[in-house]
BANUVEX-193309 format. One record per residue: residue in three letters; x, y, z of N, C-alpha, C, O in turn. Coordinates in steps of 0.1 Angstrom, whole numbers, padded with zeros to 4 digits, always signed. Example, Ala and Ser with C-alpha at 12.3 -4.5 7.8 and 13.67 -1.06 7.14 Angstrom:
2
ALA+0132-0057+0078+0123-0045+0078+0132-0033+0078+0142-0033+0085;SER+0128-0022+0071+0137-0011+0071+0129+0000+0079+0134+0011+0080;
***
This chain:
167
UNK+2305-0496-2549+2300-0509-2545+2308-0514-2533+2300-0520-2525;UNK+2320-0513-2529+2321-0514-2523+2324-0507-2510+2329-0511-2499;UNK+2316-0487-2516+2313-0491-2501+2299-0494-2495+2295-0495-2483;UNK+2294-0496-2507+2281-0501-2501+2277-0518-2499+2267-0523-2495;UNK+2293-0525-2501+2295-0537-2489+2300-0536-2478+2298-0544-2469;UNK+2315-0520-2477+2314-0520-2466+2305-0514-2453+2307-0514-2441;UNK+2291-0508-2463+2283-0500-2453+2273-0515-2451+2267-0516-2441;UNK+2273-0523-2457+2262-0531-2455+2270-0541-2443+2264-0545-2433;UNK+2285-0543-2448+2292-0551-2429+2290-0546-2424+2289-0553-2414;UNK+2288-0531-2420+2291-0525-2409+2276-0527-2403+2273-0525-2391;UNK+2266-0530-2416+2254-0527-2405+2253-0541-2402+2249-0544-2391;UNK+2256-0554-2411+2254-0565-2406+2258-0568-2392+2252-0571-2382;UNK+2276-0565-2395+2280-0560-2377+2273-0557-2363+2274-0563-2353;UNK+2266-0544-2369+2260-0539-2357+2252-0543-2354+2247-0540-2343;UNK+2245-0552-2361+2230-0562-2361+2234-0577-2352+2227-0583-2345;UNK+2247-0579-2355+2251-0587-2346+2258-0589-2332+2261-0597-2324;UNK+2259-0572-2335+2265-0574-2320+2252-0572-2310+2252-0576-2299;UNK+2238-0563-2316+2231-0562-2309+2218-0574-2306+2208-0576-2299;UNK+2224-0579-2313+2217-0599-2315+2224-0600-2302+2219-0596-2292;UNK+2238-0608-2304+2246-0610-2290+2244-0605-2278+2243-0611-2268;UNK+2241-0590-2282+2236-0582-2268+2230-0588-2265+2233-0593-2254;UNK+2216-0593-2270+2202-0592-2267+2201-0605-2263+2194-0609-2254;UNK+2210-0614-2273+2216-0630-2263+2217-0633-2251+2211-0640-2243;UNK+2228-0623-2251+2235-0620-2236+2224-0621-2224+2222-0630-2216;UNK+2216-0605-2224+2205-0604-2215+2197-0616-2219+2194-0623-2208;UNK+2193-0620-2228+2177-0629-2220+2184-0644-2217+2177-0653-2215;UNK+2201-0647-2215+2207-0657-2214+2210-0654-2197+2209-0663-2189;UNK+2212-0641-2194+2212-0638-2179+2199-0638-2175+2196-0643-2164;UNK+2189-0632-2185+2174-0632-2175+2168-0648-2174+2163-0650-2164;UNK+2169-0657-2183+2171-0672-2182+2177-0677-2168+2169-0683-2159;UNK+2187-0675-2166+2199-0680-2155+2187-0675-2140+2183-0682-2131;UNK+2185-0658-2143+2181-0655-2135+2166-0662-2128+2164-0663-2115;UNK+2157-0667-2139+2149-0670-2137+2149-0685-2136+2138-0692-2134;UNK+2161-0690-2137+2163-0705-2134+2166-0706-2121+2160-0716-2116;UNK+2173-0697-2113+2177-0698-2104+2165-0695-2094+2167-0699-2083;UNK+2149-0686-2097+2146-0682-2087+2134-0696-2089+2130-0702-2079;UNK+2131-0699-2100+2126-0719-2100+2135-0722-2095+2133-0712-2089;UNK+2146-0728-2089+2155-0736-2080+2149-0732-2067+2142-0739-2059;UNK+2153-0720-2067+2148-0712-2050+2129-0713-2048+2122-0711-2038;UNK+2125-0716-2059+2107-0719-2056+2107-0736-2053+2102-0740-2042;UNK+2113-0743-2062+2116-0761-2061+2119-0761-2044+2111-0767-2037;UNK+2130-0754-2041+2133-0755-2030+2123-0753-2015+2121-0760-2006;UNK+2118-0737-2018+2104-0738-2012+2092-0747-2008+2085-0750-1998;UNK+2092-0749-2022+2081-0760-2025+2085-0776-2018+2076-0783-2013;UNK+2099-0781-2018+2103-0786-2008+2100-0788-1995+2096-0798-1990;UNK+2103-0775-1988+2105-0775-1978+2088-0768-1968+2086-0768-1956;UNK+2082-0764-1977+2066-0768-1974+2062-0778-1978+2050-0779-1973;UNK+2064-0792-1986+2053-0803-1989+2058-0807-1972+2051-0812-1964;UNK+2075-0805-1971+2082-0818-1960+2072-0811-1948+2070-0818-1938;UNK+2067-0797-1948+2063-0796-1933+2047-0798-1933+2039-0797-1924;UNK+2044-0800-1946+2033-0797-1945+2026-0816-1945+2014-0820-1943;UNK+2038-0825-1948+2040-0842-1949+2039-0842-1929+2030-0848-1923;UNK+2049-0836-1923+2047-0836-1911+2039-0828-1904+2043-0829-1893;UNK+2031-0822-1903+2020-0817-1900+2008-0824-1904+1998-0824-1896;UNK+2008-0830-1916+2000-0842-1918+2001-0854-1908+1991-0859-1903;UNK+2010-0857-1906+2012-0871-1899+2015-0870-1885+2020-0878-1878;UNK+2008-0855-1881+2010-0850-1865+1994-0849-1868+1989-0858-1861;UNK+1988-0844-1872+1976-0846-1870+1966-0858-1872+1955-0858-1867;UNK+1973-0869-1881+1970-0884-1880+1975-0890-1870+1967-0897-1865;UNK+1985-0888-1866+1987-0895-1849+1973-0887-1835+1967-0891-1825;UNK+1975-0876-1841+1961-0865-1830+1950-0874-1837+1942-0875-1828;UNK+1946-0878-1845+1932-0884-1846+1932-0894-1842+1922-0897-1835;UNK+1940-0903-1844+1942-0913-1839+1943-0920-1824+1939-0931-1821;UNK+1951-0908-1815+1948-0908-1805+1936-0905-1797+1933-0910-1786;UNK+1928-0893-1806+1918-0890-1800+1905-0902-1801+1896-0903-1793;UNK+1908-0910-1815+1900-0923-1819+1903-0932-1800+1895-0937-1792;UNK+1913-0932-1800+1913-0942-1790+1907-0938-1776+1901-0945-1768;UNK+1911-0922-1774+1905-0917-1759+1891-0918-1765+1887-0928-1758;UNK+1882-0916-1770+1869-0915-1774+1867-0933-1772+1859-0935-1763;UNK+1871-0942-1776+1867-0955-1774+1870-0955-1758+1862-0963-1752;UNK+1876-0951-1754+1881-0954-1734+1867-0947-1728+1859-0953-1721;UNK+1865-0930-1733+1849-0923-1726+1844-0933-1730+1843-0939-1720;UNK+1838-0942-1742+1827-0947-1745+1823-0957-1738+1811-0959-1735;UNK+1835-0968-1736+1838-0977-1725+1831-0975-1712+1821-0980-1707;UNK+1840-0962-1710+1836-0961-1692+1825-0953-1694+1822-0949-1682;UNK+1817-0948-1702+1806-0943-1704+1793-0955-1704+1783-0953-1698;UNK+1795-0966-1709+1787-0976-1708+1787-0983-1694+1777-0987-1688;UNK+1802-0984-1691+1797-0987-1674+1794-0983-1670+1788-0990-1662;UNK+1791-0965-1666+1787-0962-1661+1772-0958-1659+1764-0956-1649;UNK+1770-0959-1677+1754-0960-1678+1745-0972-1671+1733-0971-1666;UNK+1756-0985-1671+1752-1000-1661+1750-0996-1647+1740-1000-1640;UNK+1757-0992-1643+1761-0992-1629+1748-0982-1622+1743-0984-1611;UNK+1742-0971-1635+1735-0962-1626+1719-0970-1629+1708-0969-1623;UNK+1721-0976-1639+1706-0988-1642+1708-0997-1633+1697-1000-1628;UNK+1715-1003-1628+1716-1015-1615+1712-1004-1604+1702-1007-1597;UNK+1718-0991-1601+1715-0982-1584+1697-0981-1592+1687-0986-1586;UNK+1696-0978-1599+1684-0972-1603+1668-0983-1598+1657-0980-1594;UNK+1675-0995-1602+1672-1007-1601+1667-1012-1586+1655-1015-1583;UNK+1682-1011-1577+1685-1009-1566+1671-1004-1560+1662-1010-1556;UNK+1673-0994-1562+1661-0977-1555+1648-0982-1559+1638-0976-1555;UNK+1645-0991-1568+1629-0988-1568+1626-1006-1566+1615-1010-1570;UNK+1636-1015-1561+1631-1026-1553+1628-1017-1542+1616-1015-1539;UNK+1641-1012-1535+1643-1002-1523+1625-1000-1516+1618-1002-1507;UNK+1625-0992-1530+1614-0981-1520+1598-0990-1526+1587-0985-1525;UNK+1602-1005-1534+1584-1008-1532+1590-1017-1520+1580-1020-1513;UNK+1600-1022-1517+1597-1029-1507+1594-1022-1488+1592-1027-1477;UNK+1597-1006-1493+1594-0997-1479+1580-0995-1486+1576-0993-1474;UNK+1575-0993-1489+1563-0988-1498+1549-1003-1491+1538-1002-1485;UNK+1558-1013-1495+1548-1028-1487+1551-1031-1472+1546-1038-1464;UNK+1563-1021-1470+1564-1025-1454+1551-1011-1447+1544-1014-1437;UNK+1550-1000-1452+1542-0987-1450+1525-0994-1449+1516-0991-1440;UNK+1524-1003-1462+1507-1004-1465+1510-1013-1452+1507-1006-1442;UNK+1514-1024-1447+1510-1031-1437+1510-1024-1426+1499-1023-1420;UNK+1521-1017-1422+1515-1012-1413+1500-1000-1406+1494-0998-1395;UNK+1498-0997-1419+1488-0990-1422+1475-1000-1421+1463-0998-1418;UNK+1479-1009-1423+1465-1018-1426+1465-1023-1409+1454-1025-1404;UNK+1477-1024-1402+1472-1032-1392+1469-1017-1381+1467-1020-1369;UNK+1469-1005-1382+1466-0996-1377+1451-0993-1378+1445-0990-1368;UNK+1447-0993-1388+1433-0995-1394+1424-1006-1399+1415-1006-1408;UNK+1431-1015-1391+1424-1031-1386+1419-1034-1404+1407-1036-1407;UNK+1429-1033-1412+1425-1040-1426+1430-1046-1433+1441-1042-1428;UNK+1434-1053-1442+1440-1066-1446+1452-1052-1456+1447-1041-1458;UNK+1465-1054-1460+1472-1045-1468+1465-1049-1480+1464-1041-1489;UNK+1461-1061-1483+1454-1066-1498+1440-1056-1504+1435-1055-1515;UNK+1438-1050-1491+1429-1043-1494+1431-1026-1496+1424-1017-1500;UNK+1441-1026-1491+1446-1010-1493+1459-1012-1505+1468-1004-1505;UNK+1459-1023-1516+1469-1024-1525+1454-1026-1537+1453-1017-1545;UNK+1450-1031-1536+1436-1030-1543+1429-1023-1550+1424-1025-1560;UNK+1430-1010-1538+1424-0999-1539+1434-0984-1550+1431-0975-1557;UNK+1451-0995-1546+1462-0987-1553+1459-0983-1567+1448-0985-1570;UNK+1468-0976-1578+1470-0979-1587+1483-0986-1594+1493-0986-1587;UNK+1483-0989-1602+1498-0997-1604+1509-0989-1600+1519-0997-1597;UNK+1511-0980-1600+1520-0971-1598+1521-0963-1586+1517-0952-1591;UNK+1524-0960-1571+1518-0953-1565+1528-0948-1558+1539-0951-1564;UNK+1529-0941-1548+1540-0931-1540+1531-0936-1523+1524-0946-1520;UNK+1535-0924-1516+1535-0928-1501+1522-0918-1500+1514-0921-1492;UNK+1520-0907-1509+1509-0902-1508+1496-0905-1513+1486-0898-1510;UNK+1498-0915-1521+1486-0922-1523+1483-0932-1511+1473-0931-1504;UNK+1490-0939-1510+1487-0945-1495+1482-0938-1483+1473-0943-1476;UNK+1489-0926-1483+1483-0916-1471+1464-0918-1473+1454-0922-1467;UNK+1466-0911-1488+1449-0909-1494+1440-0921-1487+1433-0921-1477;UNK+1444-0932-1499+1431-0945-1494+1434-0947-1483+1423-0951-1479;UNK+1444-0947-1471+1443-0950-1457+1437-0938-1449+1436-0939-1437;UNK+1434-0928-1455+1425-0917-1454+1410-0922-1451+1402-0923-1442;UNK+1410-0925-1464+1396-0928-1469+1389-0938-1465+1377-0937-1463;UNK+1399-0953-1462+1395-0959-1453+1392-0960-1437+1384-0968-1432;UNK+1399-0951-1432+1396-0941-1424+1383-0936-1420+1376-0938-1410;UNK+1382-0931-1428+1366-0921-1428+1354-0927-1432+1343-0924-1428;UNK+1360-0939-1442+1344-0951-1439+1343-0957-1428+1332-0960-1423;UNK+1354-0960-1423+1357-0968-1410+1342-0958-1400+1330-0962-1399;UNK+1349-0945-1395+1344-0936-1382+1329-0936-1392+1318-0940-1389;UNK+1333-0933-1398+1315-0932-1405+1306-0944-1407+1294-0944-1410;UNK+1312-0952-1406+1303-0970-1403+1298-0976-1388+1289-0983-1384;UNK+1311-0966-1382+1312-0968-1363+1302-0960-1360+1296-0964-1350;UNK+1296-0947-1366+1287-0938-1360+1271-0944-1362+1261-0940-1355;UNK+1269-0955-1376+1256-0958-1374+1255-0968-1366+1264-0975-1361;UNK+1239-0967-1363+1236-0976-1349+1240-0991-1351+1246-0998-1343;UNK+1234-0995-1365+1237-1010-1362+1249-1013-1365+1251-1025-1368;UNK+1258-1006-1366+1274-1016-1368+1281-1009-1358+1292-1011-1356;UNK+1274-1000-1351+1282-0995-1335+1276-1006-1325+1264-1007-1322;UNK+1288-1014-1322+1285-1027-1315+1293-1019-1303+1287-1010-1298;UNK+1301-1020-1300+1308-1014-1289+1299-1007-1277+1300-1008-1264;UNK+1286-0997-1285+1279-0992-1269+1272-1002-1267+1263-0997-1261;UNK+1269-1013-1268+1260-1021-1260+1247-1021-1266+1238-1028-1262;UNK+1245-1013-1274+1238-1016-1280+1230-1030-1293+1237-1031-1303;UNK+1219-1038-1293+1221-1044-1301+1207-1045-1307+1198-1043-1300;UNK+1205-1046-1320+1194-1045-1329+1190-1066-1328+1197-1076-1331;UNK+1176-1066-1322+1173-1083-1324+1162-1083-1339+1153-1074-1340;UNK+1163-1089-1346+1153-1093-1356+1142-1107-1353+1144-1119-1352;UNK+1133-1099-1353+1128-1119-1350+1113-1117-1364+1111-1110-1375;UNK+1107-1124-1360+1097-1122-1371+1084-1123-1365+1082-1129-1355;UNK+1075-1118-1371+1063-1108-1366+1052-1119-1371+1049-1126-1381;UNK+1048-1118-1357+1033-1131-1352+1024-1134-1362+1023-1144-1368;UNK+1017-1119-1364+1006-1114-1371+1014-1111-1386+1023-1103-1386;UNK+1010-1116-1397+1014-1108-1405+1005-1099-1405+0994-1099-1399;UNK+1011-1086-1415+0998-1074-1422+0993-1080-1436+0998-1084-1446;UNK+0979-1077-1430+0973-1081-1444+0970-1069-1450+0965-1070-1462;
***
């Protein structure tokens, strides 16, 4: 009996030393694994802080670019003004060369400009004017060639009225 208490200490013994052992290691693999969570905490640190500043580098970049975008928009509307005033400018410009062109056209072809704007359409260029001062033109020589409104040769048509009527 007793040596089968002292075979039973010896195995309790060895059951405890290999407990301790086995303490030992997962008390190091613990430590171990504590320490590489420290070194991850730490990581994880040192990416939120760059990734906090990289944040707030790219909120100043939007921000700045919010304000240059308001500056183009700015000088983008003035300049949208400025080219509606020239634009403006250019088409007083060219109807008031456009009314200086029909008069003289009209007084070259002995006719009132009211009559060669008449003839216009609301809308017209220098080549439409060319056209009806054309056209008036060519009624003109073609009015001058019949006999009774060609006054100029000396010629003149008398009407009087006839003695006898026909019965």
């Amino acid at each position: 009996m007793a040596k089968g208490l002292s075979d039973r200490c010896d195995k309790l013994k060895s059951q405890k030393e290999q407990l301790v052992e086995s303490l030992n290691e997962r008390e190091d693999a613990i430590s171990e694994l504590n320490k590489k969570i420290g070194s991850l905490n730490g990581d994880i640190q040192k990416v939120t802080q760059k990734s906090s500043a990289r944040i707030h580098a790219l909120e100043e970049s939007l921000e700045e670019t919010k304000k240059e975008i308001g500056i183009a928009e700015n000088r983008h509307r003035k300049e949208k003004e400025q080219y509606k005033k020239l634009v403006e400018q250019y088409k007083e410009d060219s109807k008031k060369d456009l009314d200086k062109y029909i008069d003289q056209q009209a007084l070259r072809l002995d006719v009132s400009s009211s009559e060669i704007k008449n003839r216009l359409n609301e809308s017209y260029t220098f080549d439409d004017v060319d056209a009806i001062c054309e056209s008036l033109r060519s009624y003109s020589s073609n009015m001058n060639k019949l006999p009774l409104f060609n006054v100029s040769r000396g010629s003149r048509v008398r009407i009087t009225e006839q003695a006898d009527p026909l019965v």
